[in-house]
Kinemage of the C-alpha trace (Angstrom):
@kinemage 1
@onewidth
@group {chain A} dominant
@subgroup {mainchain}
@vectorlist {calphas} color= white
{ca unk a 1} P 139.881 22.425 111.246
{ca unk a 2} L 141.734 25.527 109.994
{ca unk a 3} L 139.760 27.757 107.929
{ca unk a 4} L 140.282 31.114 105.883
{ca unk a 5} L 137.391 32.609 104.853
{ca unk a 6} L 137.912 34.605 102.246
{ca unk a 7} L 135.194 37.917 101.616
{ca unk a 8} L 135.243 40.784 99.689
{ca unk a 9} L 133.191 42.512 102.302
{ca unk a 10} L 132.587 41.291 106.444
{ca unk a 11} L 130.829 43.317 108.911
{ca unk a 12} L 131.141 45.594 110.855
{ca unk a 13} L 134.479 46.635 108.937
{ca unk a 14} L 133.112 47.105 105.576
{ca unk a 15} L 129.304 46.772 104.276
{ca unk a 16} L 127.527 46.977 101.594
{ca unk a 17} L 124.820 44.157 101.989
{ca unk a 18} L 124.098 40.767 103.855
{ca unk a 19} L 127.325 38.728 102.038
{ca unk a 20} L 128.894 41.464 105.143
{ca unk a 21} L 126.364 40.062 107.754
{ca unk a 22} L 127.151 36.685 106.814
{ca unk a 23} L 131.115 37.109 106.221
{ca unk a 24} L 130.594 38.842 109.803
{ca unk a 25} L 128.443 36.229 111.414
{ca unk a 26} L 129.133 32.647 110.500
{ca unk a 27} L 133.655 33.074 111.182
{ca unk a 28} L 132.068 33.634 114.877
{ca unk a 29} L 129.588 30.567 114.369
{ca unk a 30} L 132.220 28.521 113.335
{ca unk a 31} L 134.878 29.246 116.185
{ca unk a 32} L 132.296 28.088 118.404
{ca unk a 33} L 131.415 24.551 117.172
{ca unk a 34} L 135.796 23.670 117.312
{ca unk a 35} L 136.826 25.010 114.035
{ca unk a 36} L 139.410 28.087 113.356
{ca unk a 37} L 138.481 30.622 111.588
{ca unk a 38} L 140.774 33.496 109.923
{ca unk a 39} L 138.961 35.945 107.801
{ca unk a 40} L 140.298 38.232 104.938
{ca unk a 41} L 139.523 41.421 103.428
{ca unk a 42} L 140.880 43.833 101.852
{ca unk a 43} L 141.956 47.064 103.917
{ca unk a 44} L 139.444 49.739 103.130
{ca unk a 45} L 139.515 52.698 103.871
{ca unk a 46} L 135.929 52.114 106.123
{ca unk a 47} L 138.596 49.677 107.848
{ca unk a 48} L 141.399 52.161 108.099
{ca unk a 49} L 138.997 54.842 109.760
{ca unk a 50} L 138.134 52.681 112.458
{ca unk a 51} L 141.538 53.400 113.693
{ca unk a 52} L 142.247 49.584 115.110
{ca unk a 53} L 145.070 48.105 117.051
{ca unk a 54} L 146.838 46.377 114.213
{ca unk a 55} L 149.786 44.392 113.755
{ca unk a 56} L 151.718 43.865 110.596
{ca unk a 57} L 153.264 40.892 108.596
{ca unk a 58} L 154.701 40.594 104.997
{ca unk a 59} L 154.646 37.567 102.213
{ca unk a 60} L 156.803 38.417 99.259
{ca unk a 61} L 155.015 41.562 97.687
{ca unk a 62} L 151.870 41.385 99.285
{ca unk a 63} L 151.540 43.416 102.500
{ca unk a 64} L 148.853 42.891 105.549
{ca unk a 65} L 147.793 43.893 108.612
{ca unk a 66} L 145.870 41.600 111.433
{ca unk a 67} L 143.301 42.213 113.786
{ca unk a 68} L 141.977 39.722 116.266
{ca unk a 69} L 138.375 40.112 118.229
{ca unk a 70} L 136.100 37.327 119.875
{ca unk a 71} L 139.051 34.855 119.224
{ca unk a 72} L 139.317 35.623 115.297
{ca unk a 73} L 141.881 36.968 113.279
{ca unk a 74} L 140.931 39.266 110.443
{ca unk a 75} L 143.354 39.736 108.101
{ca unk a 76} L 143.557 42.965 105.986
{ca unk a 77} L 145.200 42.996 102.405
{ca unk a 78} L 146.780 46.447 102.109
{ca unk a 79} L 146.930 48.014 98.961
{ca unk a 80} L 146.001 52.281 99.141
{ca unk a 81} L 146.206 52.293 95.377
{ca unk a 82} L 143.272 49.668 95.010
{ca unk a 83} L 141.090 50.028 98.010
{ca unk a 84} L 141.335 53.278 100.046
{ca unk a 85} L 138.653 54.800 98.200
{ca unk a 86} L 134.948 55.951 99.248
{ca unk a 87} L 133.124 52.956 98.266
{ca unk a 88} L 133.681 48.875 98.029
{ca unk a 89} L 133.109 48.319 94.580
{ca unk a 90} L 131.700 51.209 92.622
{ca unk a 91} L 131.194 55.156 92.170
{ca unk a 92} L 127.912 56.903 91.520
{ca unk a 93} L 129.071 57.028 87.362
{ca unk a 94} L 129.422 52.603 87.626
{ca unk a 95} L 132.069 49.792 88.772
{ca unk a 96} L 135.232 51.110 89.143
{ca unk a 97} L 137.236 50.736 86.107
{ca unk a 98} L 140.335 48.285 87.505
{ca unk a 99} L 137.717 46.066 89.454
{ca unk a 100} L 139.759 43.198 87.640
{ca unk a 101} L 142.516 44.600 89.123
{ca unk a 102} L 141.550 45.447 92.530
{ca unk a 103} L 140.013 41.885 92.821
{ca unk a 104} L 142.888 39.735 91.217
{ca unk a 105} L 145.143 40.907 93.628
{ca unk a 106} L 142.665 39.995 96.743
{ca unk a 107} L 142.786 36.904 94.889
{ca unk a 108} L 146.414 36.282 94.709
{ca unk a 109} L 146.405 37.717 98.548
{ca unk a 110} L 144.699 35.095 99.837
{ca unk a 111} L 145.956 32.323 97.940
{ca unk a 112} L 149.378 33.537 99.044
{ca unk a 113} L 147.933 33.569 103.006
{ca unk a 114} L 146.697 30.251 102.372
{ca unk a 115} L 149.733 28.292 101.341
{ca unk a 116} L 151.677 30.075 104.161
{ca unk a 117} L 153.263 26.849 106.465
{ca unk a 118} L 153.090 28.556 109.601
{ca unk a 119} L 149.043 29.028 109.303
{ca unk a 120} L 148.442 25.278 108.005
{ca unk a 121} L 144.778 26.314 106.664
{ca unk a 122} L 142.986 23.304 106.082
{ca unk a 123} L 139.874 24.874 103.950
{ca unk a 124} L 139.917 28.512 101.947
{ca unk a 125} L 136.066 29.533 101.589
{ca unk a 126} L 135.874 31.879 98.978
{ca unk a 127} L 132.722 34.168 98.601
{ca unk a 128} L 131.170 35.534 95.667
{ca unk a 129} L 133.179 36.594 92.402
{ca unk a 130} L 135.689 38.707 94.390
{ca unk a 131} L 137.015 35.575 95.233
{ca unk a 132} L 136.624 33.449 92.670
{ca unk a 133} L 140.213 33.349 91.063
{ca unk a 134} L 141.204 32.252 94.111
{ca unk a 135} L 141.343 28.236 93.633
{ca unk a 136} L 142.668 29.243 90.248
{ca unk a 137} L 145.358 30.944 91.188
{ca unk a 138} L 145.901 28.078 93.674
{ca unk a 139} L 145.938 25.488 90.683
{ca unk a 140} L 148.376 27.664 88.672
{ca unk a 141} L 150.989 27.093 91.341
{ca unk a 142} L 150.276 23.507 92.001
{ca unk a 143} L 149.152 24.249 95.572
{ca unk a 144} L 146.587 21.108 96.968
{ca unk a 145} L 144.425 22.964 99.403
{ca unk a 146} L 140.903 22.593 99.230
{ca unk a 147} L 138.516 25.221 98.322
{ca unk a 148} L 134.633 25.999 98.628
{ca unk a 149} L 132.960 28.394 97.020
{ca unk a 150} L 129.599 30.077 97.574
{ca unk a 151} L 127.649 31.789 95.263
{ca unk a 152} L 125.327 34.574 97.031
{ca unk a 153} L 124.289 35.785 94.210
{ca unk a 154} L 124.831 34.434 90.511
{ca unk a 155} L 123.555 37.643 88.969
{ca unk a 156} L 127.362 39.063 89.902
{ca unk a 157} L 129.986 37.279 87.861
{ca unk a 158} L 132.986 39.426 87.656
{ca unk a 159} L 132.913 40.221 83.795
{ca unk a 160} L 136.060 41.953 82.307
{ca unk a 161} L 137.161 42.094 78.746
{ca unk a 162} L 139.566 39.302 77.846
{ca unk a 163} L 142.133 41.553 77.228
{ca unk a 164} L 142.472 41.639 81.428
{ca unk a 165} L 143.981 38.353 81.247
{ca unk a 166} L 147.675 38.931 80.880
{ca unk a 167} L 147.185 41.959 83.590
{ca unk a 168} L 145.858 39.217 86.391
{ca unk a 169} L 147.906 36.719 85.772
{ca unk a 170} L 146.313 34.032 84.434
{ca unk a 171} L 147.727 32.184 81.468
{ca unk a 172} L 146.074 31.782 77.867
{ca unk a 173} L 145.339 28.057 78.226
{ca unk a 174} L 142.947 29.014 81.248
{ca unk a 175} L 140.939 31.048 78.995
{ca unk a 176} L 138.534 28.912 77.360
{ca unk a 177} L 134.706 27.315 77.601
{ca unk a 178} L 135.555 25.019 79.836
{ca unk a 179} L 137.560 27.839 81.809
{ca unk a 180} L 137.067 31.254 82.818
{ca unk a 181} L 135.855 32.155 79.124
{ca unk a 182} L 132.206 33.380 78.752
{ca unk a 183} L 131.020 34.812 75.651
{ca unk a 184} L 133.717 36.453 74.926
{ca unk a 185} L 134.893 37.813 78.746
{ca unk a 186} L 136.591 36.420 81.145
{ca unk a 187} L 134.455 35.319 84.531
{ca unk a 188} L 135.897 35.557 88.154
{ca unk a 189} L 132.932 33.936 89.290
{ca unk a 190} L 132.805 30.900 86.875
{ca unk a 191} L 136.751 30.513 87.435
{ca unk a 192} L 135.458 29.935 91.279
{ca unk a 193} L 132.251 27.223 89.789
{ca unk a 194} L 134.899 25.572 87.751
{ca unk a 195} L 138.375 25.167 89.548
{ca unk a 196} L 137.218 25.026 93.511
{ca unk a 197} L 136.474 21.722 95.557
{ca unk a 198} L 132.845 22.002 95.500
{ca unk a 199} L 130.160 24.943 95.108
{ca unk a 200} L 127.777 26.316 97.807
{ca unk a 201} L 124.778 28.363 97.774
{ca unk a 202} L 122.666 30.309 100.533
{ca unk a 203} L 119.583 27.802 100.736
{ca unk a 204} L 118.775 24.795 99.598
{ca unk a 205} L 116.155 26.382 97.094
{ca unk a 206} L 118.701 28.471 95.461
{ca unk a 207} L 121.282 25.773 94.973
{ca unk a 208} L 118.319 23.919 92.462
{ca unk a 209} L 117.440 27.069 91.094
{ca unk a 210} L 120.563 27.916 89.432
{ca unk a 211} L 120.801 24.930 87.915
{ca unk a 212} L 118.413 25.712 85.651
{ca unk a 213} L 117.909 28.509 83.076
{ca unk a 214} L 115.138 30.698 84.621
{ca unk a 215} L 117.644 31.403 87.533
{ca unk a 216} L 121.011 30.409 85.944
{ca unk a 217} L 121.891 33.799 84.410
{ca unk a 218} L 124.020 32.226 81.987
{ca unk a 219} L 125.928 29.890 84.523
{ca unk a 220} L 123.415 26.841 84.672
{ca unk a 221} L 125.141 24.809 81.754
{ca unk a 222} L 128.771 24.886 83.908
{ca unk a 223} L 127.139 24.460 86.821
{ca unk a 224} L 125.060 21.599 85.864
{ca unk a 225} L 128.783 19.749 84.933
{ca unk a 226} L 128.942 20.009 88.443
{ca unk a 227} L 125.644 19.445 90.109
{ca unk a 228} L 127.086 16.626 92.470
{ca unk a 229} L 128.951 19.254 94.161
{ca unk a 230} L 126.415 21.826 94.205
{ca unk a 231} L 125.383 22.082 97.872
{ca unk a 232} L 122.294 24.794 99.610
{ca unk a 233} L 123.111 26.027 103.089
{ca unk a 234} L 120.419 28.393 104.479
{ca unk a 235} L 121.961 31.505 106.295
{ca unk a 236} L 121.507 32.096 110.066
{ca unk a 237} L 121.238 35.224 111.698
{ca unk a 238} L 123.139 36.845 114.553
{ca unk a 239} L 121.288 37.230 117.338
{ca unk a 240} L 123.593 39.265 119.277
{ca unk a 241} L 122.880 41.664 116.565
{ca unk a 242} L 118.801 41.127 115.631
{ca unk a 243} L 117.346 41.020 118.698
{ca unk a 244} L 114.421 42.950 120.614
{ca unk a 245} L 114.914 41.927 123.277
{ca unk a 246} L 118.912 43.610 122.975
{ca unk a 247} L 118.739 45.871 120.316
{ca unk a 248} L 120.416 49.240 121.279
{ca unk a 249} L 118.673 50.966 118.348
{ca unk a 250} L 115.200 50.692 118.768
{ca unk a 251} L 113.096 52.920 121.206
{ca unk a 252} L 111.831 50.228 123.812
{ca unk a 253} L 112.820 46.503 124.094
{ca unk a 254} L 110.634 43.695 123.693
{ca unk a 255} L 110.204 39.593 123.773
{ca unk a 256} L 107.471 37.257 122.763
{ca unk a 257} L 105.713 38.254 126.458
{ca unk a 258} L 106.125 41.484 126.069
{ca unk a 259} L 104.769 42.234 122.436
{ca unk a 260} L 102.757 44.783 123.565
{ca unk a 261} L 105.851 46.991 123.989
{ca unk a 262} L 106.399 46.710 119.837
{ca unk a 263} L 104.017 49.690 120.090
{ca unk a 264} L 106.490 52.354 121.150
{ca unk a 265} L 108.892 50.923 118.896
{ca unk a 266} L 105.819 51.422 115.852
{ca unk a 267} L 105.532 55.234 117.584
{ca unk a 268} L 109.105 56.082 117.111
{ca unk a 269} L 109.725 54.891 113.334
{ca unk a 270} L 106.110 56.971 112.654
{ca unk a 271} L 108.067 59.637 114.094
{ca unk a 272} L 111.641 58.815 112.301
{ca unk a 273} L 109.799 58.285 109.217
{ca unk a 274} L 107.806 61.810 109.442
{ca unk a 275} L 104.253 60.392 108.736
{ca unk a 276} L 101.486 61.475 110.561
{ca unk a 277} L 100.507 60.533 114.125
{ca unk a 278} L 96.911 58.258 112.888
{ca unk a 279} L 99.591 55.932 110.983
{ca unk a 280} L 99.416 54.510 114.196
{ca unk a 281} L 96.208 52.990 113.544
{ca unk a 282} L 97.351 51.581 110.276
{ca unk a 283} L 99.264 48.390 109.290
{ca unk a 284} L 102.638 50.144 108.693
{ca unk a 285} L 104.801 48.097 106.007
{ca unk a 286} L 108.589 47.856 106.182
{ca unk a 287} L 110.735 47.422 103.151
{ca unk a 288} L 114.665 47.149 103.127
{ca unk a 289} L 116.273 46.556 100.194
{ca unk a 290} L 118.734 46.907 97.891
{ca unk a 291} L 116.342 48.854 95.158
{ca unk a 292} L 117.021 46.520 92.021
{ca unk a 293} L 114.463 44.637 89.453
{ca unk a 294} L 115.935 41.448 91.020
{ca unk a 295} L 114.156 42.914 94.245
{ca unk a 296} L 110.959 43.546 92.676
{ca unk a 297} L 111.363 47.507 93.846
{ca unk a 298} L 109.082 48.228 90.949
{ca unk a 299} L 106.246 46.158 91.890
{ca unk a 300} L 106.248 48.042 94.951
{ca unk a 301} L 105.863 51.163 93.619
{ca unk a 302} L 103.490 49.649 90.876
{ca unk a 303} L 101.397 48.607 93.835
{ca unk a 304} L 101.614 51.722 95.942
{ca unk a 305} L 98.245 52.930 95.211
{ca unk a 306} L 96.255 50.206 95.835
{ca unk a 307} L 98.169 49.359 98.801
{ca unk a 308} L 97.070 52.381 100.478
{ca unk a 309} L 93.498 52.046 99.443
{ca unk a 310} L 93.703 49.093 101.738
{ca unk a 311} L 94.695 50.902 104.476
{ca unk a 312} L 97.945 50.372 104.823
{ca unk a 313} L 100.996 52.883 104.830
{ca unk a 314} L 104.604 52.192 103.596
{ca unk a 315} L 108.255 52.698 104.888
{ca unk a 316} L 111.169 52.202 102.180
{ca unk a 317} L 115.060 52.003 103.471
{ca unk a 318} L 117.390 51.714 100.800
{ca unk a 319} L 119.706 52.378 97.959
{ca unk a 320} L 120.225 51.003 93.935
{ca unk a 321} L 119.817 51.589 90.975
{ca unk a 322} L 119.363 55.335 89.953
{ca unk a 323} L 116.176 54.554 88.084
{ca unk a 324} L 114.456 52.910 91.716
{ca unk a 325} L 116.662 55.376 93.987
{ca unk a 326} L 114.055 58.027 91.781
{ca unk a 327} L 110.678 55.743 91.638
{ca unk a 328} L 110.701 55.170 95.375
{ca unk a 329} L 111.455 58.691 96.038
{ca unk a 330} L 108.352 60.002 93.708
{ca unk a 331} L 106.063 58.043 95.310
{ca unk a 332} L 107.087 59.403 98.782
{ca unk a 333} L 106.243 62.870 97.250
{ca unk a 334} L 103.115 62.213 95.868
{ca unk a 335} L 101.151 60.343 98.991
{ca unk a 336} L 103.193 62.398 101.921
{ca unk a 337} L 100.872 60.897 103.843
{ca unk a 338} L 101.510 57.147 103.514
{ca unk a 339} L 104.543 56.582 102.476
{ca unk a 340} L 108.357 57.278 103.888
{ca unk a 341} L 111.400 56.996 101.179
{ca unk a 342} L 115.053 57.223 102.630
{ca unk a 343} L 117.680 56.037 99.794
{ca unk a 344} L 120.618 55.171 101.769
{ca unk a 345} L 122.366 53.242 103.738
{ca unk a 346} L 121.149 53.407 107.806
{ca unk a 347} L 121.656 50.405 109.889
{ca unk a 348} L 120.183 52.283 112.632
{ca unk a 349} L 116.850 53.119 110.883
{ca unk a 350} L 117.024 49.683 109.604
{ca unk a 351} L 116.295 48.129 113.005
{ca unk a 352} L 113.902 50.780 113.999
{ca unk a 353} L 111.979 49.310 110.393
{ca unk a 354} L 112.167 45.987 111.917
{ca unk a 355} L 110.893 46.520 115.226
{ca unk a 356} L 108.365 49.170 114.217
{ca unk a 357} L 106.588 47.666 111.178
{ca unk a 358} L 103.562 45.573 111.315
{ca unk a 359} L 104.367 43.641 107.778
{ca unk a 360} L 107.581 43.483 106.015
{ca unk a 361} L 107.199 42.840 102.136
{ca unk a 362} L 110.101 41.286 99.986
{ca unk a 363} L 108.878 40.618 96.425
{ca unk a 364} L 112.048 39.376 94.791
{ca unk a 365} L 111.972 38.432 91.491
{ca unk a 366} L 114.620 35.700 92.697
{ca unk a 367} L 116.556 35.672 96.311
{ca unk a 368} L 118.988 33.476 96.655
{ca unk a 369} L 119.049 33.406 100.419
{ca unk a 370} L 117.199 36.613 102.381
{ca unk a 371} L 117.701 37.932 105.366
{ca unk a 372} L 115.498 40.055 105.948
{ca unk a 373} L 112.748 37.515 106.455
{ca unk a 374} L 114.349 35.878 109.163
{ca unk a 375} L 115.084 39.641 111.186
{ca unk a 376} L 111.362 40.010 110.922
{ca unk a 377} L 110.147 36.573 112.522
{ca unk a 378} L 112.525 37.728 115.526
{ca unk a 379} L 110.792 40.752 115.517
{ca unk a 380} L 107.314 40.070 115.210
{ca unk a 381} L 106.945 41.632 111.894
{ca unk a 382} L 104.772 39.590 109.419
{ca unk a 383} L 106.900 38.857 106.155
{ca unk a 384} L 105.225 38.638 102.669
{ca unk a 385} L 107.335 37.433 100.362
{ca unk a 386} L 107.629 35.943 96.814
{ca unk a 387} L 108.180 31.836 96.994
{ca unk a 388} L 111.394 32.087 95.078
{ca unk a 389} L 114.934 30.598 96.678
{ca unk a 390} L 115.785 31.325 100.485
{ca unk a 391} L 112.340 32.628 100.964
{ca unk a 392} L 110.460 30.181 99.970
{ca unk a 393} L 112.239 27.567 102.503
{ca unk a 394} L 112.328 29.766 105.085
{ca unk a 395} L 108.775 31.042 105.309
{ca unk a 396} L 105.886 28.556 105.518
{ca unk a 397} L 102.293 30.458 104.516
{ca unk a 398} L 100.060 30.847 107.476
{ca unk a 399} L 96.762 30.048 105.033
{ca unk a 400} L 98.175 27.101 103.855
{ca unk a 401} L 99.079 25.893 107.015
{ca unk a 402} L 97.346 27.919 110.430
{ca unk a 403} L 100.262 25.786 112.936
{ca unk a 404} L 103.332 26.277 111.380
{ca unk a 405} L 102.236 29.410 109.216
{ca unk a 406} L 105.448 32.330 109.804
{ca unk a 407} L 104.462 34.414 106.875
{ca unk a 408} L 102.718 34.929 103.410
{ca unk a 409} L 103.949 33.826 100.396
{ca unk a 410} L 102.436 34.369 96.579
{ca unk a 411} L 103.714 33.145 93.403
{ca unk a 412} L 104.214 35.387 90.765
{ca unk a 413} L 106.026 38.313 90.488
{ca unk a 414} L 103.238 40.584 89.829
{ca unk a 415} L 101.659 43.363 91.369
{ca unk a 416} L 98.340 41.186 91.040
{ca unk a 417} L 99.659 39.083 93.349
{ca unk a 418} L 101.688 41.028 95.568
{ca unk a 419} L 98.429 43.001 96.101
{ca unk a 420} L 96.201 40.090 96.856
{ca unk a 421} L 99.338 38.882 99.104
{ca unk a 422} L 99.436 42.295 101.345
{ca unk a 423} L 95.184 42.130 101.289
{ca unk a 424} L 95.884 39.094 103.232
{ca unk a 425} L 98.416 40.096 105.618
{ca unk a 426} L 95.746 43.451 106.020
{ca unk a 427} L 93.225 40.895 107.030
{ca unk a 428} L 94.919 39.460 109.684
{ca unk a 429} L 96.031 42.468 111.182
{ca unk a 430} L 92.579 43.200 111.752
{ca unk a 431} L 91.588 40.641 113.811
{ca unk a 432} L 94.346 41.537 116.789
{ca unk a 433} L 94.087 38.331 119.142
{ca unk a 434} L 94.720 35.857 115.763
{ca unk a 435} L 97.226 38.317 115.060
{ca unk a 436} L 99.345 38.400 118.422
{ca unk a 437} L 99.353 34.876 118.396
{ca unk a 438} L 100.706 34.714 115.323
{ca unk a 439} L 103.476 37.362 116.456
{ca unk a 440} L 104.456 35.328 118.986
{ca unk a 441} L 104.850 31.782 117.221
{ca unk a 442} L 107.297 33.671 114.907
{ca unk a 443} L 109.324 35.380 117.322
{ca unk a 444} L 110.249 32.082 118.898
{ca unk a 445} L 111.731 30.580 116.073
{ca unk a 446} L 115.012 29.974 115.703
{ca unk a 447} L 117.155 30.754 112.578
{ca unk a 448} L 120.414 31.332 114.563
{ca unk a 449} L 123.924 30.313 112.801
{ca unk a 450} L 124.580 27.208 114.685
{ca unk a 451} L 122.878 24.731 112.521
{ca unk a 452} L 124.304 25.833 109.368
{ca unk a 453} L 127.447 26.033 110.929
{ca unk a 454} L 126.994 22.643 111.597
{ca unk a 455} L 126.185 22.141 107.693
{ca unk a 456} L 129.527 23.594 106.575
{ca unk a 457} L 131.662 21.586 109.072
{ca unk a 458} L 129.962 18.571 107.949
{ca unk a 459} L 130.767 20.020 103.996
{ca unk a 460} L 134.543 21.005 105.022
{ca unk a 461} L 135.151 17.618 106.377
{ca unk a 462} L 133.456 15.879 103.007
{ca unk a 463} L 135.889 18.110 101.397
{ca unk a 464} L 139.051 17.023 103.683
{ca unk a 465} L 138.053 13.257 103.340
């Protein structure tokens, strides 16, 4: 099979969160089990400063340039007016202004790319509302070409006033409730529930969650019409990438039988992070995150006190919402001590949080997939996390069941019980032998791509059939 796989964001040429890792990852997974994959994105100007080897090709107005690596092509849409700018999708002051604009015309891009003889793509897989005109667009013009597309994350629909309709494109009939019409906007994401061959979401626990109206936000009623073709397909991770055993940013390499070497790793993020040498003989806790309510930032720093009453001290990697970007900051100024706050963006550090934290804490008021998680079990880092979407089918509680037990889960999203959840993890760090074994159960499992890979060829073929 021929696929495009359409992102507004793929790693390593533009990032902002995991939709990159995965954009980056699964193309590769793909090639690999007999399918052909072609990804596009637009040409940022991240992309243009990598300075690559590119070659050039034309389709009426649109202009691109292609890249190939590891047997895939990547295909950049070129427009300087809409993306050579500092950031993917927003300034510090909000969303850039023309994001209808900038995204309609990756839209029409692809579609354009797709329909192209020569490439005879069998599949366009469209991700997150960037994308989501695209099997519009495609129906405008009468074009049959089958489309999936996954939701990542439901709580980004592509809102624009209606008035952005005759500037995209689209015509009036389109614009209704049972089209790209929501409360009085138009939706690039709901144009991709309502017009593409079938819906996908990161995990299985997500796909059943937005069906309903605790986790919907807003789209549940649509995408209940369409619940048939609703399908969950858990993320992988790239190993090549999240790996002790290979990672070229952390400060000694490890396995499963050679945990003991996670030590100098714990050493050199104490000494990244600028905490004091005895954190050493604390349970150090790792958080990465986008710092967002969705992400339960504030439960964090809610808890912050009483997490270091129990003896525990806290590292925080990450970047939001002005309002967290300042809470996780203050609480790194008032206990010096204990807690480490970087608001940005450092892949480096990142790994060196990974291999050098003890517990790893994700309290997400929903997630509808998680990475995170799964870097952790490779890295013998203990995840605590909220049983909510990708997390709660990836991470089986080691109290409820001592065999297959990867992690700690609680229920609410509450600093009661993100307390009581961390208490827990506390406790077993204590008793070192249960712990190490526990270490190395995780680190052996395996979360790579290839068996969701396997999931969307079986899903593209449904599609084709």
């Amino acid at each position: 099979m021929n696929i495009l796989f359409a992102s507004p964001e793929v790693a390593p040429f533009a990032k902002t969160g995991g939709l990159a890792d995965v954009s980056g990852s699964l193309p590769r997974a793909l090639n690999e089990i007999s399918c052909r994959a072609s990804v596009i994105l637009p040409f940022y100007k991240s992309v243009k400063n990598m300075r690559l080897n590119l070659s050039h090709f034309s389709i009426g107005q649109f202009d691109f340039l292609t890249y190939k690596e590891g047997g895939i092509e990547y295909i950049f849409v070129v427009n300087d007016k809409y993306y050579d700018r500092d950031n993917l999708y927003s300034e510090p002051t909000g969303d850039y202004k023309d994001n209808s604009l900038r995204f309609s015309y990756f839209a029409r891009a692809i579609a354009v790319v797709a329909i192209e003889p020569a490439r005879g793509f069998d599949i366009v897989h469209c991700n997150e509302w960037q994308t989501g005109l695209v099997p519009l667009y495609l129906k405008i013009h009468g074009v049959d070409i089958k489309t999936l597309f996954t939701i990542h994350n439901i709580g980004y629909q592509g809102l624009f006033k209606k008035d952005s309709l005759y500037s995209i494109g689209i015509p009036r009939r389109f614009y209704n409730i049972n089209g790209i019409e929501y409360y009085g906007k138009l939706s690039f994401l709901k144009a991709g529930i309502v017009y593409s061959s079938a819906i996908s979401t990161v995990s299985k626990g997500y796909s059943e969650e937005i069906l309903t109206p605790e986790f919907g936000c807003g789209m549940d009623g649509i995408l209940r019409t369409r619940a048939s073709q609703v399908y969950g397909i858990v993320n992988g991770v790239d190993y090549s990438e999240w790996d002790p055993k290979l990672d070229k940013h952390i400060a000694e390499n490890y396995d499963r039988e050679t945990i003991d070497k996670k030590l100098e790793c714990k050493k050199d993020l104490i000494k990244s992070a600028n905490l004091p040498p005895d954190t050493l003989e604390r349970p150090l806790i790792g958080v990465i995150s986008r710092l967002a309510h969705q992400k339960g930032i504030d439960l964090i720093v809610e808890a912050a006190r009483e997490i270091i009453d129990l003896g525990a001290s806290i590292i925080i990697l990450g970047t939001g919402d002005e309002k967290y970007n300042s809470l996780c900051k203050r609480i790194a100024t008032e206990y010096p001590l204990y807690i480490s706050s970087h608001i940005k963006f450092d892949n480096r550090l990142a790994h060196k949080v990974e291999a050098g934290s003890d517990i790893f804490i994700m309290p997400s008021r929903y997630e509808p997939c998680g990475l995170n998680q799964l870097y952790s079990l490779k890295y013998g880092t203990l995840p605590v996390v909220r049983s909510t979407g990708g997390l709660n089918d990836t991470i089986i509680d080691v109290y409820t069941d001592e065999e297959r037990g990867n992690g700690i889960k609680f229920s609410e999203a509450t600093k009661k019980d993100l307390i009581k959840a961390v208490s827990q993890a506390v406790e077993l760090y204590k008793d070192k032998e249960k712990w190490q074994k526990i270490q190395k159960r995780i680190m052996g499992l395996d979360f790579s791509w290839k068996a969701s890979a396997l999931h969307y060829k079986e899903l593209y073929e449904k599609l084709l059939r």
